[in-house]
N, C-alpha and C positions, 0 to 999 in steps of 0.2 A: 747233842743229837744222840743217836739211840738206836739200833737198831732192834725189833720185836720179832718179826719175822720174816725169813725168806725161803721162798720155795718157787717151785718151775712146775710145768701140768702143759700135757697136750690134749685140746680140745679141736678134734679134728672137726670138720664139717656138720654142723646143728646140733653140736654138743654145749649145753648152756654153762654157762659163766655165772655164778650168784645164782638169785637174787641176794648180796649183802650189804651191808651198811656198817663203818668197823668207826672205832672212835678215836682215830689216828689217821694220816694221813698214811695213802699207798700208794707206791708206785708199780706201777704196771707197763710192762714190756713187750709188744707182739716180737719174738726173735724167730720164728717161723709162720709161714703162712700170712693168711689174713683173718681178720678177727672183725664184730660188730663191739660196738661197748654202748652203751646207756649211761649218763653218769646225770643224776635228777630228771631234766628234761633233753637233756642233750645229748643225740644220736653224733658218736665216732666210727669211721669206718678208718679201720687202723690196719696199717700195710706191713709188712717186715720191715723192722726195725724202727717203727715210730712207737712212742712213747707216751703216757698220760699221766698225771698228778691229780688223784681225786682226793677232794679236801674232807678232812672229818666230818661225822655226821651224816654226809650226803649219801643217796643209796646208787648204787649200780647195779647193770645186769648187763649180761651178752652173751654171743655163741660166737663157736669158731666157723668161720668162712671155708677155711680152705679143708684139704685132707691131711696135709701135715703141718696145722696150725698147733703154735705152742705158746705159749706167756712164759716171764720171769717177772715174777714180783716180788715188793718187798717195801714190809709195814714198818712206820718208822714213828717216832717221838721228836720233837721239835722244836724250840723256841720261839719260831713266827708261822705262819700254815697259810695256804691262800686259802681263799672262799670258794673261789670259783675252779673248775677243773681244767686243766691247760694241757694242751697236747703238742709236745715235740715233734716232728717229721724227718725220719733218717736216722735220728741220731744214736741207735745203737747198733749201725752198719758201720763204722769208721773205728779200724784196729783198735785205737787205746781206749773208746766205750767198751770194746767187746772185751778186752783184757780185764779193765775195773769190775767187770760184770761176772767173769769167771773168776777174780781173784776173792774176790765178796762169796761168792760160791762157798769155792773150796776154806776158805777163812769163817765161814759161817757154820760149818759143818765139819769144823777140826774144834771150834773153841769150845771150851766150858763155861765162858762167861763175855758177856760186851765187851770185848780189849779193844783199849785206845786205835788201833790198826784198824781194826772193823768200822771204826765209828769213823776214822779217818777218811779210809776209802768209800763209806756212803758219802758223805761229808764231800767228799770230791768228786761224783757223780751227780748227787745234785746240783753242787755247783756248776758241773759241765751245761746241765739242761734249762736251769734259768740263766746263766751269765749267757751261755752263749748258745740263742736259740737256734741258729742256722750254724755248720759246722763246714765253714768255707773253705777250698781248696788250699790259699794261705796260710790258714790253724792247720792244717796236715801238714805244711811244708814246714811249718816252726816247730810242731810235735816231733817229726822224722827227724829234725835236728838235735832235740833238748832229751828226746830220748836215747840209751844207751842202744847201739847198734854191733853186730857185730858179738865177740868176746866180752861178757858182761863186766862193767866199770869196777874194780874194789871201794872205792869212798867217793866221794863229791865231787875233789879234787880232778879226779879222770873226766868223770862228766863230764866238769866245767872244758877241762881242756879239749876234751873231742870236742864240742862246741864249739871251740874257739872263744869263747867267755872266761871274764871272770868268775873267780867263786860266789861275788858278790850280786853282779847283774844273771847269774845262771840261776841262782836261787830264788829271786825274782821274779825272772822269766817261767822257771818251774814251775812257782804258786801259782804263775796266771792263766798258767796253761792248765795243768793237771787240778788242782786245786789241793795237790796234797807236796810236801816240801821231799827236795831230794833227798832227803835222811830216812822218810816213811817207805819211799817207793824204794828205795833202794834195801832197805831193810825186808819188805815185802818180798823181794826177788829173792835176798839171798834166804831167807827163810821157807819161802816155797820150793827152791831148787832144796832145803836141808827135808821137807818135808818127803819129796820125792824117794830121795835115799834112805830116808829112815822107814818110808814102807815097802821099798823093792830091791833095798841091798841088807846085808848083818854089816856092813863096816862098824868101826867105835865108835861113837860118838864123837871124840878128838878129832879123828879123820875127818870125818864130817863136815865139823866146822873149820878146818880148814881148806874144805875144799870148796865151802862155799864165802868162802872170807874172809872167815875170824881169825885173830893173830892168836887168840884161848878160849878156852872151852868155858871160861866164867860169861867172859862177853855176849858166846851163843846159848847159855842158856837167857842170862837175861832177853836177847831180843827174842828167842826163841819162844821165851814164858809171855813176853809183852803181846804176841800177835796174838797167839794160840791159845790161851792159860794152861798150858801144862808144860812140864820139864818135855825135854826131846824123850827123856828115857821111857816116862809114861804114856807118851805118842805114841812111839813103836811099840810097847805092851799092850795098851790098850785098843789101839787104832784111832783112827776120826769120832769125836764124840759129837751126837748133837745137842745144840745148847739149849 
């Protein structure tokens, strides 16, 4: 998978949407408001927080419903694609959607190039929306456990144990839930918290990483470089790049 592009737009009330037709699969997010969508012949009326997958080739159009009507979307490359356009209900109302969703954000608009993390966390968004079309009270109560709560975890190992899990059945449990392995999500955190301080503090860079984890500063650049493609040093010099 692949991420092409992502971006957000508020189309408050009778502000149109398209007309476009792209040659990739997108997905499309109402995260405010309500929205109309067209997607070939089929009229969506989309709520806050429900979702759609319009398949390549086919064209769409709409306007925003509400006054503070907003989308997140994001065009993607694929290995299989549906035909048909399929609409989620809720599901970017429930914390860890809305996390994956801002983490994709801020990860989209820090990298210079598709790192494996980006492709990760799409990759586990959609899986959220086709595995699991309804996002039952249950799936919150398994997530609130498998996620780190609290003082964020240093390695696996914590997880598992908050859990009360093995490292073997957490890691498991983890793929099935998030769709991405404790090692990405965890990595994710402590690179987003290094992001943070590398735009609103001067600490070292050494500081840094060990304040978000790292036993040495080889370790944070590597994961540092894998999310974001660039060194921490070039981050703070440069800022957020877009890719």
């Amino acid at each position: 998978m692949r991420v092409l592009f992502h971006g957000t737009g508020r189309y408050p009330s009778g502000t149109r949407i398209g007309p476009a037709c792209w040659p990739h699969p997108d997905l499309l997010i109402a995260m405010r408001g309500a929205i109309s969508l067209t997607v070939g012949k089929t009229l969506f009326e989309m709520s806050e927080g429900d979702a759609v997958i319009i398949p390549p080739g086919m064209r769409f159009f709409g306007e925003g419903r509400a006054p503070n009507a907003a989308i997140w979307v994001m065009h993607y490359k694929r290995g299989t694609c549906r035909k048909r356009p399929k609409v989620y209900r809720g599901t970017a109302q429930g914390s860890f959607v809305r996390e994956l969703l801002g983490e994709i954000t801020l990860v989209y608009r820090s990298s210079t190039r598709c790192t494996p993390y980006l492709t990760a966390l799409a990759e586990a968004l959609i899986m959220r929306l086709e595995v699991n079309d309804d996002f039952h009270p249950a799936s919150d109560i398994k997530q609130s456990r498998l996620l780190p709560q609290g003082q964020a975890a240093r390695n696996v190992r914590e997880m598992a144990n908050a859990a009360g899990l093995s490292n073997s059945h957490y890691r498991s449990q983890f793929r099935q839930i998030s769709g991405m392995t404790p090692r990405q999500y965890l990595r994710g955190q402590k690179t987003g918290k290094a992001r943070e301080l590398l735009r609103e503090t001067r600490l070292p860079i050494k500081e840094i990483a060990e304040r978000v984890g790292y036993g040495d500063v080889v370790s944070f650049h590597r994961a540092f470089t894998a999310v974001h493609g660039c060194t921490p040093a070039r981050f703070r010099r440069e800022g957020p790049l877009i890719a």
